[in-house]
C-alpha positions in Angstrom: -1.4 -40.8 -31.8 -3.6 -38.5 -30.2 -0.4 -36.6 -29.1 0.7 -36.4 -32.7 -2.2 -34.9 -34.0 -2.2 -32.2 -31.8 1.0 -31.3 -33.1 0.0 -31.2 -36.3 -3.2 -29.1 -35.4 -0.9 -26.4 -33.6 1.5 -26.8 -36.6 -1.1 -25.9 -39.2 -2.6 -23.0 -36.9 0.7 -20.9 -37.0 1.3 -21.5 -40.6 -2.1 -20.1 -41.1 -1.8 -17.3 -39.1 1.9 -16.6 -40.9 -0.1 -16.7 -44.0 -2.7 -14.1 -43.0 0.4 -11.8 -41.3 2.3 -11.7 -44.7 -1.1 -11.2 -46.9 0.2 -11.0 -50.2 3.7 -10.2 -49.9 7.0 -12.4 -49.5 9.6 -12.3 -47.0 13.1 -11.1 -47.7 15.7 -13.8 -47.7 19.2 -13.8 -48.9 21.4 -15.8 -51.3 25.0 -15.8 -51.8 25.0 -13.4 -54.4 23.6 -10.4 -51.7 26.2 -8.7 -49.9 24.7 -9.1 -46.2 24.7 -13.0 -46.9 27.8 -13.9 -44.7 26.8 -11.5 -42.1 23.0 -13.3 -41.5 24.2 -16.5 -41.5 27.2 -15.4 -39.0 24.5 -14.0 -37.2 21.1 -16.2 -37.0 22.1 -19.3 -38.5 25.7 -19.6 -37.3 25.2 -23.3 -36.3 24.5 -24.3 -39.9 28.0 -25.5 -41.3 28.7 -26.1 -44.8 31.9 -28.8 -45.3 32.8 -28.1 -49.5 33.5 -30.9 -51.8 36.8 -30.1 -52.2 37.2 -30.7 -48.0 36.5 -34.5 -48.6 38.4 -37.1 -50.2 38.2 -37.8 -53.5 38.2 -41.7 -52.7 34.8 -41.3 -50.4 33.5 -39.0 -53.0 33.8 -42.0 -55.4 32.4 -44.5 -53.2 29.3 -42.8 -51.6 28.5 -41.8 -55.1 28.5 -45.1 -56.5 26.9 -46.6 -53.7 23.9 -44.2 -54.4 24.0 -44.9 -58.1 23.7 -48.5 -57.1 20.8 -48.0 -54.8 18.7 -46.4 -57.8 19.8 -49.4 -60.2 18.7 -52.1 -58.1 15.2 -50.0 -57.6 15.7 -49.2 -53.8 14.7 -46.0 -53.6 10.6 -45.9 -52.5 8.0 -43.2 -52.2 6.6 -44.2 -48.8 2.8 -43.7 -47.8 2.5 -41.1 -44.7 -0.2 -39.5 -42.7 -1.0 -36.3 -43.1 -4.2 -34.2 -41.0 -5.8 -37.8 -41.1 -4.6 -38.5 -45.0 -2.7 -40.7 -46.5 0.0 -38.8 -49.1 2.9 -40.4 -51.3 6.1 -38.2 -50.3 7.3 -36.6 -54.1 10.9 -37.5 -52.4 11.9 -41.5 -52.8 13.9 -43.4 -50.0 15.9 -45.5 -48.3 16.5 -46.5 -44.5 19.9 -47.9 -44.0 21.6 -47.8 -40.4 22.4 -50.0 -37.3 20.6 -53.7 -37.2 17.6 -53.7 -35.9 17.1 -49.9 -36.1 14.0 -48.5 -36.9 12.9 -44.2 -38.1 9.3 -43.1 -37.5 8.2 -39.1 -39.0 4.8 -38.4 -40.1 3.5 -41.5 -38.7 5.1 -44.2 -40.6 7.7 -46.5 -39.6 10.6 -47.3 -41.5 12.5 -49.8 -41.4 16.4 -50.1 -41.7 18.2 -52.0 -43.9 21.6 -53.2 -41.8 24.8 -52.0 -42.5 27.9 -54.4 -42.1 28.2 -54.5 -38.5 30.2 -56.4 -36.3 28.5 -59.6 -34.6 25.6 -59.6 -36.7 25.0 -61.4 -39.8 23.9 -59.9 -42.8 23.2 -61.3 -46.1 22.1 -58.6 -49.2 20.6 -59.2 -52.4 24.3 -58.7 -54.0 27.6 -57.7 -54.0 27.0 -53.7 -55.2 23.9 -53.6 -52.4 26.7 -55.0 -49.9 29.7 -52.3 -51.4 26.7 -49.1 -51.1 25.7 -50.1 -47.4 29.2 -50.5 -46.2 30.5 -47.1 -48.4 27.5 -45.5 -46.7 28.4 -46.8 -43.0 32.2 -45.4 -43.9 30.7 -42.0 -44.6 28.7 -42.4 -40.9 31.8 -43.0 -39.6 33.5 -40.1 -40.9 30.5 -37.5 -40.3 30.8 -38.5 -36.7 34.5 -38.1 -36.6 33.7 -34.3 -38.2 30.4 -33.7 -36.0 32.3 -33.5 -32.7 35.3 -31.9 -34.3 32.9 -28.9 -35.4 31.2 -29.1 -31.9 34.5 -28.6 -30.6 35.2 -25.8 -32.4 31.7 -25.1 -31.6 32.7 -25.0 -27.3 36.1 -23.4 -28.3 35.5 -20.1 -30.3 32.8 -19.3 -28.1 35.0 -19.6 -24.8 37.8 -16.9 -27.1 34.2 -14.9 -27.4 33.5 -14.9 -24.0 37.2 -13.9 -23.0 37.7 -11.1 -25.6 34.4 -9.7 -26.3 36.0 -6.9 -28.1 37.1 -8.4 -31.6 34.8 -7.6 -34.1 32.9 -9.8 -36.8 35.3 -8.0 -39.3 38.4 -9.9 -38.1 37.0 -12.9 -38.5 36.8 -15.4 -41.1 33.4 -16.4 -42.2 32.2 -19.0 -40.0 30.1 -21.5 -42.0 32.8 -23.2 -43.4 33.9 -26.5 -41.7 37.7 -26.1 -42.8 37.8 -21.6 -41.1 38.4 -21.1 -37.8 35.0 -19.0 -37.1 32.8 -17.7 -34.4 29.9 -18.3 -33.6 27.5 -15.1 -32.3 23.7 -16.9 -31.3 22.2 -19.0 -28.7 25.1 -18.7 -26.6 23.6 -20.7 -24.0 25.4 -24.0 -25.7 28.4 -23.0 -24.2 28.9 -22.8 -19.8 32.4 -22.3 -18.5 33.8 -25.7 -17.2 32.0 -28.0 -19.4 33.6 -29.3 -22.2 30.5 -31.4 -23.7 30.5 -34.7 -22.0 27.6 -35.6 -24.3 29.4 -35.0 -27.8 29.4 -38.8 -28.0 25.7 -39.6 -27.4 24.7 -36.3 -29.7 27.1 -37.5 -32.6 26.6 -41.4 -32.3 24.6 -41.6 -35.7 22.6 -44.9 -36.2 20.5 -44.0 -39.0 20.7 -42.5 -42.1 17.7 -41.2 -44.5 18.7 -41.9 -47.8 16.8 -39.5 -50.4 16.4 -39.6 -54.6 14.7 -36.7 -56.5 14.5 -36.3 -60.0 12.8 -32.4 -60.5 11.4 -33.8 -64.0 9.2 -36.6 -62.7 8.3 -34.9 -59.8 5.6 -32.6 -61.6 3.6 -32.3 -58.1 6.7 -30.1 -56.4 5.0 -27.3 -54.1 6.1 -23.6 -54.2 7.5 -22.1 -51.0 4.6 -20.3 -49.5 6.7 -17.6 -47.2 10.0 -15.9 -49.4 8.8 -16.6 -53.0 12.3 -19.3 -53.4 10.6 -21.4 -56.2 9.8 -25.2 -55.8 10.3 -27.1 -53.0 11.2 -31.1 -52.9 11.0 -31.0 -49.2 8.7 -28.3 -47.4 9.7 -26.5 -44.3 10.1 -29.2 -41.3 12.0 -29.4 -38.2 13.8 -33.3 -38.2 11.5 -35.9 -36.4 12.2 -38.4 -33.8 16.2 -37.2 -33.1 17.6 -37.6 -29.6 17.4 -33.7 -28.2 20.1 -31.3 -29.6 21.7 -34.2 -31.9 23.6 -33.0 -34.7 22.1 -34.0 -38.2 24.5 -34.4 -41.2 23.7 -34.0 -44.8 26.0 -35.5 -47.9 24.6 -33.9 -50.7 25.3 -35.3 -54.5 23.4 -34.2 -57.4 24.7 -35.4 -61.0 23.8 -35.8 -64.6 23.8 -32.6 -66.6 21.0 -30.4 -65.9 18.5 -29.3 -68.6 19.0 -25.3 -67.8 16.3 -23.3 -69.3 17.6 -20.5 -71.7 17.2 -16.8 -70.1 16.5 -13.7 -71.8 19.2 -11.8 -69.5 20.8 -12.8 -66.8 20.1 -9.7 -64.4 16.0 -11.5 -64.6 17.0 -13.8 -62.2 15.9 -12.7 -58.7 16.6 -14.9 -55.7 18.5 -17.9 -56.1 18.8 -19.8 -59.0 16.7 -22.4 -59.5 18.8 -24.7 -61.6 20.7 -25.4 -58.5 19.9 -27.2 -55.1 19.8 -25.0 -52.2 19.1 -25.9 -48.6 16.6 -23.4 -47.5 16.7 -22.1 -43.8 14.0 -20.0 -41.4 14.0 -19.2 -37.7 11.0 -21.0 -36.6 7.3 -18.4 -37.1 9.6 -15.6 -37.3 8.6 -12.8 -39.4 10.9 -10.8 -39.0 14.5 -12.1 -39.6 15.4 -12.7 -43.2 15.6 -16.6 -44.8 18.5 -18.1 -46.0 19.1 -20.3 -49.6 22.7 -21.6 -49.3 23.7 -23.4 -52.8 24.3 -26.9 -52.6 27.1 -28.6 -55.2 27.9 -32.3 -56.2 29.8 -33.5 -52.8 28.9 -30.9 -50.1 27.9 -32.0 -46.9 26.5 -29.3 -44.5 26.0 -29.8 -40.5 22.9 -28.7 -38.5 24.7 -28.1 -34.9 23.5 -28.2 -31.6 19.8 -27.4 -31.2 19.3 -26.1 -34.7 16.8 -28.4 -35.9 14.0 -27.3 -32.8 15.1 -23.5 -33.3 15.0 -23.5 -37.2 13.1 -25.0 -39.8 15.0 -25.9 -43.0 13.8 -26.7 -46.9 14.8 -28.5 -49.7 14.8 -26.1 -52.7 14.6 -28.2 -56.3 17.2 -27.7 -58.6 16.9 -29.3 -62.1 19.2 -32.2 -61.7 18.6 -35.6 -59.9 19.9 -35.1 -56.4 20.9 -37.8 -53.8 21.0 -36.7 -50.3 22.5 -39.0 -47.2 21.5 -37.6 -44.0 22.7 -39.0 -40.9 21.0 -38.6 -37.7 20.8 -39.9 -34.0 17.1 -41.2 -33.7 15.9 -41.6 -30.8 16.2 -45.0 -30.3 14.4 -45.7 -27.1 11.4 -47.0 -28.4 12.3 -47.9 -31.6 14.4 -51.1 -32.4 14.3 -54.7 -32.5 15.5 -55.1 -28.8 13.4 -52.2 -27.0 10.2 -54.7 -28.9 11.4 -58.2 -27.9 12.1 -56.9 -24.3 8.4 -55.9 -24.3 6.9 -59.3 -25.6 8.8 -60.8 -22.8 7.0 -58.6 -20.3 3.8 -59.5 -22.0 4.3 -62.9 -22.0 5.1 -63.3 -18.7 1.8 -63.5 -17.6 1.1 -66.9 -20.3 1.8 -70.5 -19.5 1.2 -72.9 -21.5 -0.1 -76.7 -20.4 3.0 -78.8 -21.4 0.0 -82.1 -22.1 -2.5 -79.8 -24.1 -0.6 -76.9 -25.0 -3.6 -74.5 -23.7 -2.4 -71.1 -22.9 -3.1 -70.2 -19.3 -2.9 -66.7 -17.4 -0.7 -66.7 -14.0 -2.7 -63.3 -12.9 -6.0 -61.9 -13.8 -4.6 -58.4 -11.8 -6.5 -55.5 -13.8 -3.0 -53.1 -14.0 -0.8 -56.0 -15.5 -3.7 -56.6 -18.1 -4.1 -53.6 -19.0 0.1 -53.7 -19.5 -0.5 -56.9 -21.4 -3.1 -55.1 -23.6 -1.1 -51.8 -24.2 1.9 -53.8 -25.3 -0.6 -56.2 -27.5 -1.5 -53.1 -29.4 2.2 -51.4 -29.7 3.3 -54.8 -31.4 0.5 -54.3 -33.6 0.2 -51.2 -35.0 3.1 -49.7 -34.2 5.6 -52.6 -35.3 3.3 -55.4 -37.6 1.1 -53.5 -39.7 3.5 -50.6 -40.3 6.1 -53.3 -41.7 3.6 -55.6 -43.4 1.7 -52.6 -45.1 5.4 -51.4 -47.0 8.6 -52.3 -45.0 8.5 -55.7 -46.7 9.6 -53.6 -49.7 13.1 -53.7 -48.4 13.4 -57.1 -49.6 14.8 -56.0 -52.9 17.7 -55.0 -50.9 18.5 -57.7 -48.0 16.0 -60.0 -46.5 17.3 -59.2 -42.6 13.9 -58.5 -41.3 12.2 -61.1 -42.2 13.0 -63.3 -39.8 12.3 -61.1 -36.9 9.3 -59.8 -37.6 8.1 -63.8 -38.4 9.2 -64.2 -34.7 7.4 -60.8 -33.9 4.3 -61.9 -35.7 4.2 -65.2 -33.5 4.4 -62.9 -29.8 1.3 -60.7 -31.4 -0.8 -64.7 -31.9 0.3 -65.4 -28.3 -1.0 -62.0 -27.3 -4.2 -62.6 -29.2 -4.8 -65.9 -27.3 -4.5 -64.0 -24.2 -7.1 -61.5 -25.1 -9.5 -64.0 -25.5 -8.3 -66.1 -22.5 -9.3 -62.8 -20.4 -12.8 -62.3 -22.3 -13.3 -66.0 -21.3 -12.6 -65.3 -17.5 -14.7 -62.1 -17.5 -17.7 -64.2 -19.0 -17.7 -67.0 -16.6 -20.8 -67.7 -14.4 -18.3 -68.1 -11.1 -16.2 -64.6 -12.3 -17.4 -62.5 -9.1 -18.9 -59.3 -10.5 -16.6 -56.9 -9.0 -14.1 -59.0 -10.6 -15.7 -58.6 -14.1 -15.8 -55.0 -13.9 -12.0 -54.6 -12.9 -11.0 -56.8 -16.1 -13.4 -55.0 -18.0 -12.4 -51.4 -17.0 -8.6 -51.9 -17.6 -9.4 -54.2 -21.2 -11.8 -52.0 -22.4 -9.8 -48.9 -23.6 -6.9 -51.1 -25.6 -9.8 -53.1 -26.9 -11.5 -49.9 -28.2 -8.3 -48.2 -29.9 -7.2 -51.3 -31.5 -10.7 -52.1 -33.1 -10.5 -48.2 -34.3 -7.0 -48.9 -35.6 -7.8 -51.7 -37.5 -10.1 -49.9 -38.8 -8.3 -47.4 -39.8 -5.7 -49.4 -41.4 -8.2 -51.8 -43.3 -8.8 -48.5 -44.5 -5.3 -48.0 -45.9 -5.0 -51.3 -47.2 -7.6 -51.3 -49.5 -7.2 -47.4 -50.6 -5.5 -47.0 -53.8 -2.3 -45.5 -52.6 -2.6 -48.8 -50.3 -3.4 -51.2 -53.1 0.3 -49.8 -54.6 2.3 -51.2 -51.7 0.7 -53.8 -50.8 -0.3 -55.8 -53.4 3.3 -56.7 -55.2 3.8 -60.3 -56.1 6.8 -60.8 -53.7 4.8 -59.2 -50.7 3.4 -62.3 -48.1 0.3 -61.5 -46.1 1.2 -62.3 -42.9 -1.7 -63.9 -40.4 -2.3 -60.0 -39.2 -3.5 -59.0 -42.7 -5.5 -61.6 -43.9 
């Protein structure tokens, strides 16, 4: 946590300091209607590529859409509660997790919590049939922006090797490269590309087990931010590089915005500087750079766009509001390591290792009072807690409304963290003990001590959240339980 704020410190410094650099005045950025558009994004942001609806078929088109349109019927979508420089903020975007079983998607310090799509060897029961149809329309759209991920990375390895070899043709003879069905070339950060290597890792950096589901509607959302930097209009996402993605994974974007929009009459069309701001636009930056111009590429109903390769750290990227309702599917490789049911389980084993309990009394003993394996015991104690209970009690339960899959799990969690809490206290009791030699006190006490102190901060902290009035929205809905850890 401590790690994370730092970030956010450093974060917040070079805004600032972009801020006082620009003063008063915006940076330049192009749209499609200026005539060096092509050429910049050829140039700087070559590794964005935008797939048109017209690329797709019309029968995915169809599905996706009315899997999305089901999601918002059956009131799926959900503002979720994240931390912010120490506060607690309601995103203005709702959504949905929806990916592998037992995956889970942390950014901005909350956890989310995926709702299973039909996978093989796992049983899944949803709320109904259209919740059933949308997660398995959305896992056949995963399926398909894999298939196209390493096809454009491909592409990606190949143009650049024709680069290499004739260096001579020029940008002129060349068809524009951001579009997924032109052959193109690709000019920066060549360093992707190394003769003899043909991407052995397209598999792991395409493998997408997660997909963030968003829902705006620009006329509820009356709390939309301007973008501070090139003067585009309202944001529905600010600037961000993508959180918790396994490193130089490609992200991929289905974008669908529908109903008719409420355009606002103009006096003259000529007025309109910049891009237009009845339409969604993906806005794009080189990361604190100054100097090279932004980027606001137009988004219709149906176009999915690619961030390639290491994009995401290099870049940032925006959502720009248009005026209609907009669903957005973006599928992305999370980095996984630390973040699903199995990772969790395998720890509560290692925790639990060190119990036993008496088969005629059922009193939980300790095998080992060793101060390194309490202090493992502890560590793990608190992960289960705050990084796993309290984030899913506090508003993952919410995903009830769409399948009840995580229920059981995180019951079965619940009763590891009670063991764990037994063995806290079976410790304290050793360490308090008249015969406990006083070396041996101060060992126990010197590796318990720090856990002890950051999980009664935490709790804190999160008694804290529960009862604030953001908190109070979550948590308080007649179909939420209060687990044991709440109460």
């Amino acid at each position: 946590m401590k790690r994370n704020g730092s970030r956010e410190k450093e974060k917040e410094a070079k805004k600032q300091r972009l801020l006082e650099q620009l003063g008063d005045r915006w940076l330049p950025y192009l749209t499609s209607h200026d005539t060096d558009f092509h050429q910049l994004w050829r140039t700087k942001y070559s590794k964005f590529i935008l797939k048109e609806a017209s690329e797709v078929s019309e029968e995915l088109h169809q599905e996706i859409q009315q899997a999305f349109v089901n999601l918002l019927e059956h009131g799926c979508f959900f503002q979720d509660l994240v931390r912010i420089k120490g506060k607690d903020v309601l995103t203005p975007v709702s959504r949905i997790l929806i990916g592998n079983p037992g995956y889970t998607y942390k950014y901005l310090n909350t956890r989310l919590f995926a709702i299973p799509w039909p996978t093989e060897g796992h049983e899944i029961q949803y709320i109904n049939e259209k919740i059933s149809a949308a997660c398995e329309a959305l896992n056949k759209l995963n399926s398909y922006f894999h298939d196209e991920a390493i096809v454009a990375l491909q592409k990606y390895n190949n143009l650049q090797a024709k680069k290499l070899e004739s260096p001579s043709v020029s940008d002129t003879e060349q068809d524009f490269p951001g579009l997924m069905k032109k052959e193109y070339i690709l000019e920066d950060q060549r360093s992707f590309h190394s003769h003899g290597t043909q991407c052995a890792n397209l598999e792991s950096r395409t493998s997408y087990n997660v997909t963030l589901i968003n829902y705006m509607d620009p006329p509820k959302m009356f709390y939309l931010k301007q973008e501070p930097y090139f003067g585009m209009g309202k944001m529905a996402v600010s600037w961000h590089h993508d959180e918790n993605l396994v490193e130089r994974s490609t992200v991929a974007v289905y974008n669908y915005s529908y109903k008719d929009p409420l355009v606002p009459k103009m006096k003259d069309k000529e007025d309109l500087k910049g891009r237009d701001p009845a339409i969604w636009h993906i806005g794009l930056k080189i990361a604190w750079d100054i100097k090279t111009p932004g980027l606001a590429v137009p988004l219709y109903p149906g176009d999915s766009y690619f961030m390639l390769d290491d994009l995401n750290m290099t870049h940032q990227h925006c959502v720009l509001s248009g005026l209609q309702p907009r669903f957005s599917s973006t599928h992305r490789v999370a980095e996984s390591s630390t973040g699903t049911l199995e990772y969790i389980f395998a720890r509560c084993q290692v925790a639990l290792q060190n119990s036993e309990k008496k088969t005629d009394s059922g009193i939980i003993i300790l095998k080992s009072l060793e101060g390194t394996l309490i202090e493992q015991v502890e560590k793990i104690h608190n992960e289960v807690e705050f990084e796993w209970l309290r984030q899913f009690w506090f508003q993952g339960n919410r995903y009830r409304k769409c399948s009840n899959w995580w229920h059981q799990p995180m019951m079965k969690l619940e009763d590891f963290w009670k063991e764990m809490e037994v063995m806290t206290h079976v410790v304290l009791c050793e360490a308090r003990k008249v015969e406990c030699p006083v070396e041996k006190r101060h060992e126990i006490i010197n590796y318990i001590l720090p856990s002890l102190t950051e999980r009664q901060e935490l709790r804190k902290e999160w008694i804290a959240r529960c009862q604030s009035h953001l908190g109070q929205g979550l948590t308080s809905r007649p179909e939420t339980r209060v687990p044991s850890i709440l109460e």
